[in-house]
C-alpha positions as CSV (number, residue, x, y, z in Angstrom):
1,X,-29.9,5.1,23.2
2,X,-31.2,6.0,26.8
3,X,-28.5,7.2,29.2
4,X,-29.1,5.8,32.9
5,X,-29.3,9.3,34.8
6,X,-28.7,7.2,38.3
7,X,-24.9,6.3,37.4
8,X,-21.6,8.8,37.2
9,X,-21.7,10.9,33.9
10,X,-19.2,10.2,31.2
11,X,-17.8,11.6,28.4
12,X,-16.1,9.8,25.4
13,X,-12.6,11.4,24.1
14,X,-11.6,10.3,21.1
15,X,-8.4,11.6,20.2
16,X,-7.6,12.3,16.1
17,X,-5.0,14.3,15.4
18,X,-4.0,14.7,11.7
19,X,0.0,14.3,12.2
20,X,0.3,10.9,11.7
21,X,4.0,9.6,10.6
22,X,3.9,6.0,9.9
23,X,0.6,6.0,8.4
24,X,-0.4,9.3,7.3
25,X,-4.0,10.4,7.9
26,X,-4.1,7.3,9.3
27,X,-7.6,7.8,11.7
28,X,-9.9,8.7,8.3
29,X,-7.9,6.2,6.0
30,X,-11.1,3.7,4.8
31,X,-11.4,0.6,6.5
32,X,-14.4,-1.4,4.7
33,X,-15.7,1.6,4.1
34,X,-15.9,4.0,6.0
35,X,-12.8,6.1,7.7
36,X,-11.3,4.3,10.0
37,X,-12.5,6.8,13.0
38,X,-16.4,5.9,12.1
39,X,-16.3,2.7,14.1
40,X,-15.1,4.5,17.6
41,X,-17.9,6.7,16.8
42,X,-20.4,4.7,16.2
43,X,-19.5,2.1,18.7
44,X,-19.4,4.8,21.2
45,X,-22.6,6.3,20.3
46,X,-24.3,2.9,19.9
47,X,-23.1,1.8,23.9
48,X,-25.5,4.3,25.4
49,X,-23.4,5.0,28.5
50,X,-21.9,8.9,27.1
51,X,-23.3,12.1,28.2
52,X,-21.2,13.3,25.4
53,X,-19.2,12.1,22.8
54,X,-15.7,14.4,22.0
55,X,-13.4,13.8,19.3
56,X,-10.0,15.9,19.8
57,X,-8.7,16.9,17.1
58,X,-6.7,19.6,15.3
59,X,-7.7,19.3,12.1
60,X,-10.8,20.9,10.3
61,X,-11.4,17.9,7.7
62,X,-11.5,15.5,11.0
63,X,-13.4,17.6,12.4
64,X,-15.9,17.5,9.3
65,X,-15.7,13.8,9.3
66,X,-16.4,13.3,12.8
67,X,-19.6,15.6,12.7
68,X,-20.7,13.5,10.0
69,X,-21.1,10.2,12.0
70,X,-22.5,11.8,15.2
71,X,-19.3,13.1,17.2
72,X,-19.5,16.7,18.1
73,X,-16.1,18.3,17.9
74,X,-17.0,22.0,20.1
75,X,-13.2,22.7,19.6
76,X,-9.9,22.2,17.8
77,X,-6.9,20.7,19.5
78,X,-4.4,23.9,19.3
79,X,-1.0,22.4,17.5
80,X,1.3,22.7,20.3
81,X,-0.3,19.9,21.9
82,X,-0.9,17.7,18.4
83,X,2.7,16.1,18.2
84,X,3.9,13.0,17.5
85,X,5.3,13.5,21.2
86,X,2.2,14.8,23.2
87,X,1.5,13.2,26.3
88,X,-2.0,11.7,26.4
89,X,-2.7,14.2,29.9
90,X,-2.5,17.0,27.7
91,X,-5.1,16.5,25.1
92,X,-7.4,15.3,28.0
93,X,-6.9,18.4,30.2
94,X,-7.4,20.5,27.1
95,X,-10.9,18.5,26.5
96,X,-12.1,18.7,30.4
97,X,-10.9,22.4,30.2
98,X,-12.8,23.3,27.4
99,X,-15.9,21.5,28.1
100,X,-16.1,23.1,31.1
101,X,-16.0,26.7,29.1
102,X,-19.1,26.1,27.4
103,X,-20.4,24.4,30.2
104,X,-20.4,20.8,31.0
105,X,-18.4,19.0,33.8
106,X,-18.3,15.3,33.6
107,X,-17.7,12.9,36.4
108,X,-15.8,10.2,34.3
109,X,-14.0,10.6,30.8
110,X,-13.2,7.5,28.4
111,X,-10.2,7.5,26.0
112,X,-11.0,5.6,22.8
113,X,-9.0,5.5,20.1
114,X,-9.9,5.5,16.5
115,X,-7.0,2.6,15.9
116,X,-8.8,0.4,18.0
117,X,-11.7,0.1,15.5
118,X,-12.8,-3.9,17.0
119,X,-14.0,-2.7,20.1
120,X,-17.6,-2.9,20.3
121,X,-20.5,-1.4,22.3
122,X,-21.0,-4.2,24.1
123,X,-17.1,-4.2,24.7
124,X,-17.5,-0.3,25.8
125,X,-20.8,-1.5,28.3
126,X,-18.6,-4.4,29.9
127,X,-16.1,-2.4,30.6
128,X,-17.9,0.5,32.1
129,X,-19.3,-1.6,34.1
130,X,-16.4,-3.6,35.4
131,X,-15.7,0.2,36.2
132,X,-18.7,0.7,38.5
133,X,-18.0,-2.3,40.3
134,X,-15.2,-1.3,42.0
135,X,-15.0,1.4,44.9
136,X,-11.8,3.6,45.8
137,X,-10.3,3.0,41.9
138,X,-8.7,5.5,40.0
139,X,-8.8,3.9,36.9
140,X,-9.5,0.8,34.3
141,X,-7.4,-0.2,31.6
142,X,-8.1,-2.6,29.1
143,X,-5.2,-5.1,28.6
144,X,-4.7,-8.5,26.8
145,X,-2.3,-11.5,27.7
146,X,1.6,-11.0,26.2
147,X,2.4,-12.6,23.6
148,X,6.3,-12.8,24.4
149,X,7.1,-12.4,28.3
150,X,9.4,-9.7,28.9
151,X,11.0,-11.7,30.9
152,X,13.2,-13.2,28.6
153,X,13.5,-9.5,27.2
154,X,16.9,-7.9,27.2
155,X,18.2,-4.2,27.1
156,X,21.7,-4.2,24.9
157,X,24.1,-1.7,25.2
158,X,27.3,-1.7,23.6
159,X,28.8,-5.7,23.4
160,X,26.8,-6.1,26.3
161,X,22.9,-6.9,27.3
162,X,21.5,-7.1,30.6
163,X,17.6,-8.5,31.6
164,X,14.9,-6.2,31.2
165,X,13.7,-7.5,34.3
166,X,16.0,-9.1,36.4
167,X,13.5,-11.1,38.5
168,X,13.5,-14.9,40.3
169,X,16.2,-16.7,42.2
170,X,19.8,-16.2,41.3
171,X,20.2,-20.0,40.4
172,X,16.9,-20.0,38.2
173,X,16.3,-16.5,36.4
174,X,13.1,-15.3,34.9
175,X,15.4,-15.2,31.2
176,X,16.4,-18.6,31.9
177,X,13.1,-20.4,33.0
178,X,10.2,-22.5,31.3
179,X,7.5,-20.0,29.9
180,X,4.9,-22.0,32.0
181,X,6.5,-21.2,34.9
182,X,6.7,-17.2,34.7
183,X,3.5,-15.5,36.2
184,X,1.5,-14.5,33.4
185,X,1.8,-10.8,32.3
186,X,-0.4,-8.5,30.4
187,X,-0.2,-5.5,27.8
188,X,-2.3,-2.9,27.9
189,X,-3.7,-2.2,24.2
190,X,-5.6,1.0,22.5
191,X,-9.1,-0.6,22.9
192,X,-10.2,1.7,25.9
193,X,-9.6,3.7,29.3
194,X,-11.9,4.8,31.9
195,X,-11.3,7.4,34.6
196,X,-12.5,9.7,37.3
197,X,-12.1,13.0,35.8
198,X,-10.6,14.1,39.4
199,X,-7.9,11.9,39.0
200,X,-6.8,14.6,36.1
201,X,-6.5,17.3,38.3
202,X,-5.4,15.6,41.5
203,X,-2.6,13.6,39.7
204,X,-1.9,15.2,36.2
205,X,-2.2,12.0,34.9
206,X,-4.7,9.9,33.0
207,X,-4.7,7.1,35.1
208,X,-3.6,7.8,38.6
209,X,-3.0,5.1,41.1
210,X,-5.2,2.2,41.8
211,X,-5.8,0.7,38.3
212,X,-7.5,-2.0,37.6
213,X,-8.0,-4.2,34.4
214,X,-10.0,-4.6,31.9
215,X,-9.1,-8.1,29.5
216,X,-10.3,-7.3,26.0
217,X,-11.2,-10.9,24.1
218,X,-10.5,-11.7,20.7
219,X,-10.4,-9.0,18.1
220,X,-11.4,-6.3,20.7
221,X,-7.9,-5.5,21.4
222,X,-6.3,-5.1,17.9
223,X,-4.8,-1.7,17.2
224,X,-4.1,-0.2,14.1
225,X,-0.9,1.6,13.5
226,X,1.7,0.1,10.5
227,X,0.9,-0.7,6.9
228,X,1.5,-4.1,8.5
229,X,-1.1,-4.0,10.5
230,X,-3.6,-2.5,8.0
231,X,-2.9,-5.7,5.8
232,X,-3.1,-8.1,8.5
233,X,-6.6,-6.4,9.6
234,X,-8.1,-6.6,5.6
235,X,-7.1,-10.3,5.6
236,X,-9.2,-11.3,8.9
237,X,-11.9,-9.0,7.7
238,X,-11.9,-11.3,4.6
239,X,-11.7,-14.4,6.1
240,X,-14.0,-13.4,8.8
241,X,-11.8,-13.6,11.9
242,X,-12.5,-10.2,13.2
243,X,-15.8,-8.1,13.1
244,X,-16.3,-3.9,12.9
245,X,-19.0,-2.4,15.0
246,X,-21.7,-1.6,12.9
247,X,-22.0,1.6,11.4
248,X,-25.4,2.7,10.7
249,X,-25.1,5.6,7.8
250,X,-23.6,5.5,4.4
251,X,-20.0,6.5,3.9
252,X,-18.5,9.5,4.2
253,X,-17.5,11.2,0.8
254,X,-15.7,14.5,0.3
255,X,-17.7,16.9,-1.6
């Protein structure tokens, strides 16, 4: 693919690490086959929009993996920032940091994360330029409609539960109001992120301020994480509900 030299660089981190608890090895587990990371790869490569495309990770078989399907991986993710815990800002400022060691700065950086395999090039395209659109932004987010409101969410502690959020008139509560009449709210989802790489460094976080979003449609938005979720996936691959980016090289296989 051509990249348009006229519009802000960007780079693609995809973060892999290898410490997966609910599903272990979760990011190269085979999805129709191929790991599951190959379709952020691939869709990533496919869009045309990266300088660069990084995957993060700490473990040498990933690593392997990635290289295979077109990623280049110029570094390992050191373990005391690989836990379960880890704040996405550190991975990121280890990426920009070490990029810029060997010698490339970027102007923008994309998060995309293998669990979000649905998202397509032309979801990555969109989105990037939704991003372009907007001046004085620190951010885009891609987000999806909630399925239960939070409003009629509660926090329980002890014999006792209180709103999660405590909104509207005394006399007519958010937890005690028609769904219809609630203002609509939105989750954001794994699918993808896009920020000015200055927002790193001037805020120490990933996002910043001024956010805006991005709604993913369909199947763009599912995210990976539970064995649940892995079955639920299969079954709308098989019944054709939801479609992988395609991946243009034959499956990985372990020598």
């Amino acid at each position: 693919m051509v990249i348009n030299t006229n519009k802000p660089s960007v780079v693609a981190l995809i973060p892999a690490r290898s410490g997966s608890l609910r599903v272990p090895d979760k990011n190269i587990r085979y999805l129709s086959g191929h790991p599951l990371i190959a379709y952020t790869i691939s869709a990533a490569l496919e869009s045309g929009i990266f300088s660069k495309v990084i995957v993060s990770t700490d473990s040498i078989k990933y690593s392997e993996i990635s290289k295979y399907y077109g990623a280049e991986v110029p570094f390992l993710r050191p373990d005391s920032i690989s836990g379960a815990h880890s704040p996405d800002i550190e991975f990121v400022e280890h990426a920009i940091h070490e990029l810029k060691k060997i010698g490339y700065e970027f102007d923008c950086f994309s998060i995309l994360r293998p669990t979000s395999p649905f998202r397509k090039p032309e979801t990555i395209n969109r989105a990037w330029n939704e991003f372009l659109s907007h001046d004085e932004i620190d951010s885009l987010r891609a987000v999806e409609k909630c399925h239960e409101h939070p409003g009629k969410m509660w926090v329980v502690s002890g014999q006792r539960m209180h709103p999660l959020m405590p909104f509207g008139p005394k006399e007519q509560p958010w937890h005690s109001s028609q769904y219809q009449t609630l203002p609509e709210i939105y989750v954001q989802n794994a699918s993808l992120e896009i920020a000015w790489t200055k927002v790193v460094a001037g805020t120490r976080t990933i996002a910043g301020d001024t956010i805006i979003p991005f709604f993913t449609v369909n199947d763009e938005g599912l995210d990976i994480n539970g064995e649940y979720d892995w079955k639920i996936v299969n079954a709308m691959l098989e019944e054709g509900q939801a479609v992988l980016p395609h991946v243009d090289i034959k499956p990985y296989k372990e020598n």
